[in-house]
N, C-alpha and C positions, 0 to 999 in steps of 0.2 A: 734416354741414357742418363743414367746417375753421375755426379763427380766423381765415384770411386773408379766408375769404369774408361777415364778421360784422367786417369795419374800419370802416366809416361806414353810418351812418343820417341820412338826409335828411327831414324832416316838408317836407310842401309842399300849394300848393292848386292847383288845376287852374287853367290858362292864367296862372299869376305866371311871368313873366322871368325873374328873379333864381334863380327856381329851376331853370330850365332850364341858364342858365349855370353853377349850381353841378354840377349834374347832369355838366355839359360836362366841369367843369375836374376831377370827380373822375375820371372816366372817362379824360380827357388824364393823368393822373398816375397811371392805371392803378390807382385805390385802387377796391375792389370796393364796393358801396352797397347798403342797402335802401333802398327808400322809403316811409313812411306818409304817408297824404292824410291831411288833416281831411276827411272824410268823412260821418263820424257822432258823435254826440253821444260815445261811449266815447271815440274816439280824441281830441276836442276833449279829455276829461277827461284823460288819460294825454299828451299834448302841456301842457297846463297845469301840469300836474306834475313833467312832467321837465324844462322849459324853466325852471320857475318863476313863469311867467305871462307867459311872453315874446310879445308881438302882431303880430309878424311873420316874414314865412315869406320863406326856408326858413330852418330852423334844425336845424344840424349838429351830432353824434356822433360824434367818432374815437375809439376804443377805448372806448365810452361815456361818455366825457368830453364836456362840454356847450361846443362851442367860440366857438358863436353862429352869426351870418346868413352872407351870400353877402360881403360887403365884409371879415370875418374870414377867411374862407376865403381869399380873394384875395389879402390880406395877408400869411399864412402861406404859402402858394403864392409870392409874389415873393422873400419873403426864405430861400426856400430849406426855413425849417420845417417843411413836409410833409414833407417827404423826413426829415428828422431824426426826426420823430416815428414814420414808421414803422420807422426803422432802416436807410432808405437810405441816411442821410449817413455822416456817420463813425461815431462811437457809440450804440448805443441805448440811447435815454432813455424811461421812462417817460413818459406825459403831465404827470405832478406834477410828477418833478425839470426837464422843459423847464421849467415853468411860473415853479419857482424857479430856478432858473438853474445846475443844479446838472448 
């Protein structure tokens, strides 16, 4: 499996919205996804962990960077930032230096 195919991971629950639409807008943006359900108590454990204890779904990973829910995503998405993030825009930036502004 390449890096390109390892750019985002999606945690979601079966039948939430929010997670469909993110599902939508990563696919519109052409960025490749997995997806983990809460499903099972493991996954419930390993979702609390890497979110931090985050209670709401879905909640997003680009380059395993913790970016948060579907209204972050959206966000990044308008103002052009996904594309930057991956190295579509002009320069590529890591996730950190976008973060600081660098």
């Amino acid at each position: 499996m390449t890096k390109e195919a390892e750019i985002a991971t999606i945690w979601t629950r079966t039948n939430c919205p929010a997670c469909t639409k993110a599902k939508r807008l990563l696919d519109s943006k052409q960025i490749p996804w997995v997806e983990k359900k809460l499903n099972s108590d493991a996954n419930k454990r390993q979702f609390a962990l890497q979110t931090k204890g985050a209670r709401s779904v879905p909640q997003i990973f680009i380059d395993g960077v913790h970016i948060g829910g579907f209204d972050s995503l959206e966000k990044y998405s308008k103002r052009g930032d996904l594309d930057e993030i991956l190295g579509r825009g002009r320069k590529k930036r890591n996730l950190f230096q976008w973060f600081l502004g660098r």
